[in-house]
C-alpha positions as CSV (number, residue, x, y, z in Angstrom):
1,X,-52.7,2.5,8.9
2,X,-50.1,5.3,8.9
3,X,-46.4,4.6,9.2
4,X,-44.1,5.9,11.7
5,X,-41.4,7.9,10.3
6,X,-38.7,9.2,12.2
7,X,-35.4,11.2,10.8
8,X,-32.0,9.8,11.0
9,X,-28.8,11.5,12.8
10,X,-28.3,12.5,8.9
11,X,-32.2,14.3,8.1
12,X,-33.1,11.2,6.2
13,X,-36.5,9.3,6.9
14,X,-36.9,5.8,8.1
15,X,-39.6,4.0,8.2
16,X,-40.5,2.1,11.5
17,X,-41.5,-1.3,10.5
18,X,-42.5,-2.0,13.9
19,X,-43.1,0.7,16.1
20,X,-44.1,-1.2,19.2
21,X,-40.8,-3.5,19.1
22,X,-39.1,-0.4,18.4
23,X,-40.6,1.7,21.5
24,X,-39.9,-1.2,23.4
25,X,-36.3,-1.2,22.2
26,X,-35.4,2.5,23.2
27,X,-36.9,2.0,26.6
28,X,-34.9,-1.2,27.6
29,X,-31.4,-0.6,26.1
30,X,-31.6,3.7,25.5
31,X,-33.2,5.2,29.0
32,X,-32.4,5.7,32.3
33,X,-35.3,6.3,34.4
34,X,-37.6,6.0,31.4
35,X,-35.5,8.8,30.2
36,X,-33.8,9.1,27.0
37,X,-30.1,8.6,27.6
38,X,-28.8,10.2,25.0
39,X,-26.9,7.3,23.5
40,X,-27.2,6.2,19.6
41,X,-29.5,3.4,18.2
42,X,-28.5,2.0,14.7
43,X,-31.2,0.7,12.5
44,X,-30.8,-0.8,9.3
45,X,-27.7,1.4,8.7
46,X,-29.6,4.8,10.1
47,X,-28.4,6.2,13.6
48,X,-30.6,8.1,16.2
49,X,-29.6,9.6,18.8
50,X,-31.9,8.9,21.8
51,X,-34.0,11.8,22.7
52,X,-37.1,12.7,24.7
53,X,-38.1,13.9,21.9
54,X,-37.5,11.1,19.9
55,X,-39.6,8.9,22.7
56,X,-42.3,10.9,22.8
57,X,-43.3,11.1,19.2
58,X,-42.8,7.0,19.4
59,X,-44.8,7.3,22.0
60,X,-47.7,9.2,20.8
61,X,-47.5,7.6,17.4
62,X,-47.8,4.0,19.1
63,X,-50.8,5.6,21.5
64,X,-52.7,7.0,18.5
65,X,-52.6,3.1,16.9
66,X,-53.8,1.9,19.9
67,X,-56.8,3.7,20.1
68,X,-58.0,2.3,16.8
């Protein structure tokens, strides 16, 4: 199974432990009409800001596991 692995506000990788909780996450406390809201998410000490971007390559990365 491949990891999700986003960058940081800083260009440093994290790894997604979870990527479904994650997804969830963004959607429920970062969007506003399923759009990204541009606020920050912290993580284990790593900051994000929330992008469409950023949503859809969760997105897409959690759609590809599913399929398997």
């Amino acid at each position: 199974m491949k990891k999700l692995i986003v960058k940081d506000n800083n260009g440093k990788d994290y790894i997604v432990n979870d990527p479904d909780r994650f997804r969830k996450h963004l959607y429920n406390f970062h969007t506003y009409n399923d759009k990204a809201d541009l606020s920050v998410h912290e993580e284990s000490g790593h900051y994000f800001t929330v992008t469409n971007k950023l949503l859809d390559e969760v997105n897409e990365f959690t759609r590809r596991i599913k399929k398997q």
